[in-house]
C-alpha positions, 0 to 999 in steps of 0.5 A: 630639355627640362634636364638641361634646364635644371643643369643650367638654372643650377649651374647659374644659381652655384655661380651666383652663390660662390660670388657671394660668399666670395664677395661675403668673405672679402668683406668678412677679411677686411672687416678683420683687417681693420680690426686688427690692423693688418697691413695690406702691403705685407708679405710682398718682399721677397727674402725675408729671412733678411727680417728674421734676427739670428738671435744674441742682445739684439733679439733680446731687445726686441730688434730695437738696438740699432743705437745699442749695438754693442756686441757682434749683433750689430751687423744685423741692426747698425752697420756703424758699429763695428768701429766702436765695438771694446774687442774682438769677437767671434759669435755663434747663432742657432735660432728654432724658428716655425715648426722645423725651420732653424736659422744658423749664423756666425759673426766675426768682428774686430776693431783697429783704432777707428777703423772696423771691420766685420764678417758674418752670414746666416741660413735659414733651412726646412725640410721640403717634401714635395709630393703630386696631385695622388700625394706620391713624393716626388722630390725631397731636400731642404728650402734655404735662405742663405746671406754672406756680408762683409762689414766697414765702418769708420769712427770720426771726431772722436773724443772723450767727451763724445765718442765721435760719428761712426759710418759704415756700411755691410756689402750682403749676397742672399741665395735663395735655393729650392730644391728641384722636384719630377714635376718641376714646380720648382723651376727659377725659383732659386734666386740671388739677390744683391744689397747694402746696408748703412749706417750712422751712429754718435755718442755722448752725454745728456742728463747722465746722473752717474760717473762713468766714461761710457756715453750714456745717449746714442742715436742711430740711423740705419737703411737695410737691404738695399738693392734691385728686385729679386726676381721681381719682387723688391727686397725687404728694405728699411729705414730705422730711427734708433735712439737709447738712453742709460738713465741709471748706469745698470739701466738702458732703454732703447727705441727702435721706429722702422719705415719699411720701403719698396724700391719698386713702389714707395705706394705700397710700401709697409706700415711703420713699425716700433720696437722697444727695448729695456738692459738690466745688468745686474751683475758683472757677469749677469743681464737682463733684457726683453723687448717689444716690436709691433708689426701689422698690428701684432706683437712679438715680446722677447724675455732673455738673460745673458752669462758672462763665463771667462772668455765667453758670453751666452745669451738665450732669449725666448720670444713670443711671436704673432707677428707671423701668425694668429697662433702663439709661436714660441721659440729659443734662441741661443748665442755664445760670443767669445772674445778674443781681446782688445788688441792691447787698448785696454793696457793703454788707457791704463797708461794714459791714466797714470801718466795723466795723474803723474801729470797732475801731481808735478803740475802741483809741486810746481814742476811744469816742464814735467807735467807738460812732458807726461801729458804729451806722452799721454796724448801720444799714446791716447790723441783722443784723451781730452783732458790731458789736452787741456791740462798741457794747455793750460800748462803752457798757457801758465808757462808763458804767463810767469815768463810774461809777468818776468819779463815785466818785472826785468823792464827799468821804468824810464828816468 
């Protein structure tokens, strides 16, 4: 009887301490979380290596390049993009994430006026040993995160003066697969998921100290991984406000403000997020990038360089992660684009310059007729090609004045 008593009061007294200390770690736990500023809804998406960028200028940037988008890094960032892309591009990517998780990707890209279209997919991968309760294997294979997209966007209004607004969206199938162990841990737990992303992207000029054509102000807005939940869980959905200036020609920053949403309740959706990002080209052949994403309270900085090798451009960039993890997380990722050109746009604009300053000089020597004849040529050939537009316009508008001021002198004064 005083046995059973003993057990009993012990039993008691254990039960009350674990609450304790369970209750004693909660607070413990949400004291650090408002430190460091650990967000609650974290980790409730599923597929997450939606999140995880394969690599190239947009991870050098810090992920803010959804108004940057300039390369074939745009299908993860700005599905707008691609009709505003200057060639043809084949990329490779091979990212070492944690521990031997690896991430490969591919992006095929090209653009016909305004109109582009891309193709692209990565796989994220790990070993996965599985074993039972006596830490016998029971199973073995990979775990593996798997997207396929395809991408269509179109550019409208464009312009010389403004590059116009691009819209596009990226169609995108993710599978989630696990491999099947003896004890059948694994069951359902592969998983396919369905989701689009769209974009919008606009070009122009605003406090531009330096001559050149290119647009030295972009603004984006882009909504990623859209779709119904995945086994219930919601997809990782998000909106991004991008925006990026070039205030010296060799020079551009980028800012990226993501608001994570959950489809299946907005109440519980992440924090916001920022991503900063800085380009130094230093040379023709030469860049610069980093970037600094704050997510949960911890950073992620990105340092990289990109070559520019004949055909090819490689870039590596390193990154520093703790946006994962306490523990720093370091990690290289590698890119190599080739260009496989620009279906002959670069030899027209040529043209439509020579005819344009062909245009000017017999506008000088008084030969109208042959001006007007060389600038429409120009703007057959280029219809977004502004200033020859204005130059055959004023052109005809002298044209008919000379005729007017004619007229009037052939007109007798009344007796």
């Amino acid at each position: 009887m005083k046995r059973a008593a003993v057990l009993l009061a012990f039993a008691l007294f254990f039960t009350a301490a674990q609450k304790a200390c369970a209750d004693s770690y909660s607070d413990i736990y949400q004291v650090i979380s408002n430190l460091l500023n650990i967000d609650r809804n974290s980790g409730r998406t599923t597929l997450r290596s939606l999140l995880i960028p394969m690599g190239g200028l947009a991870e050098g940037m810090g992920t803010a390049y959804t108004a940057v988008a300039k390369d074939s890094s745009y299908f993860e960032a700005n599905p707008a993009a691609s009709s505003t892309l200057d060639y043809t591009e084949l990329s490779v990517f091979h990212n070492n994430w944690i521990a031997d998780t690896k991430i490969e990707g591919a992006v095929y890209t090209m653009r016909y006026k305004g109109l582009g279209i891309g193709i692209g997919g990565k796989w994220l991968y790990l070993p996965f040993p599985a074993t039972n309760d006596f830490g016998d294997r029971v199973g073995a294979g990979y775990y593996s995160e798997s997207m396929v997209g395809f991408n269509l966007s179109y550019n409208f209004f464009p312009g010389f003066y403004f590059n116009g607004l691009s819209a596009g969206a990226t169609g995108k199938i993710a599978y989630r697969s696990m491999p099947a162990v003896e004890s059948g841990a694994t069951a359902n737990n592969s998983a396919l998921g369905v989701m689009l992303d769209a974009g919008m992207l606009a070009r122009f000029n605003l406090l531009k100290f330096y001559s050149s054509r290119s647009k030295n102000l972009s603004l984006a807005l882009a909504v990623k991984n859209m779709g119904p939940p995945v086994l219930g869980d919601p997809l990782p959905t998000d909106a991004t406000f991008g925006l990026a200036y070039s205030p010296l020609r060799p020079l551009t920053f980028s800012l990226d403000i993501t608001q994570p949403i959950d489809l299946t309740d907005i109440s519980k959706s992440e924090s916001l997020n920022v991503a900063a990002g800085a380009l130094v080209q230093v040379s023709d052949f030469f860049k610069l990038h980093g970037g600094l994403l704050i997510k949960g309270g911890n950073p992620r900085i990105t340092i990289g360089s990109t070559f520019d090798v004949e055909l090819a451009r490689v870039t590596v960039n390193y990154t520093l992660d703790l946006t994962t993890q306490f523990t720093p997380l370091n990690r290289i990722s590698i890119q190599a684009a080739f260009s496989l050109g620009d279906l002959g746009r670069a030899d027209i604009a040529k043209k439509v310059d020579t005819l344009y300053l062909n245009g000017l000089d017999a506008y000088s020597r008084g030969e109208v007729d042959q001006a007007i004849s060389l600038w429409d040529e120009a703007l057959r050939l280029d219809y977004t090609f502004d200033p020859a537009r204005e130059s055959r316009d004023a052109a005809i508008a002298s044209k008919s004045l000379k005729q007017t001021m004619i007229d009037l002198q052939r007109i007798k004064p009344s007796e």
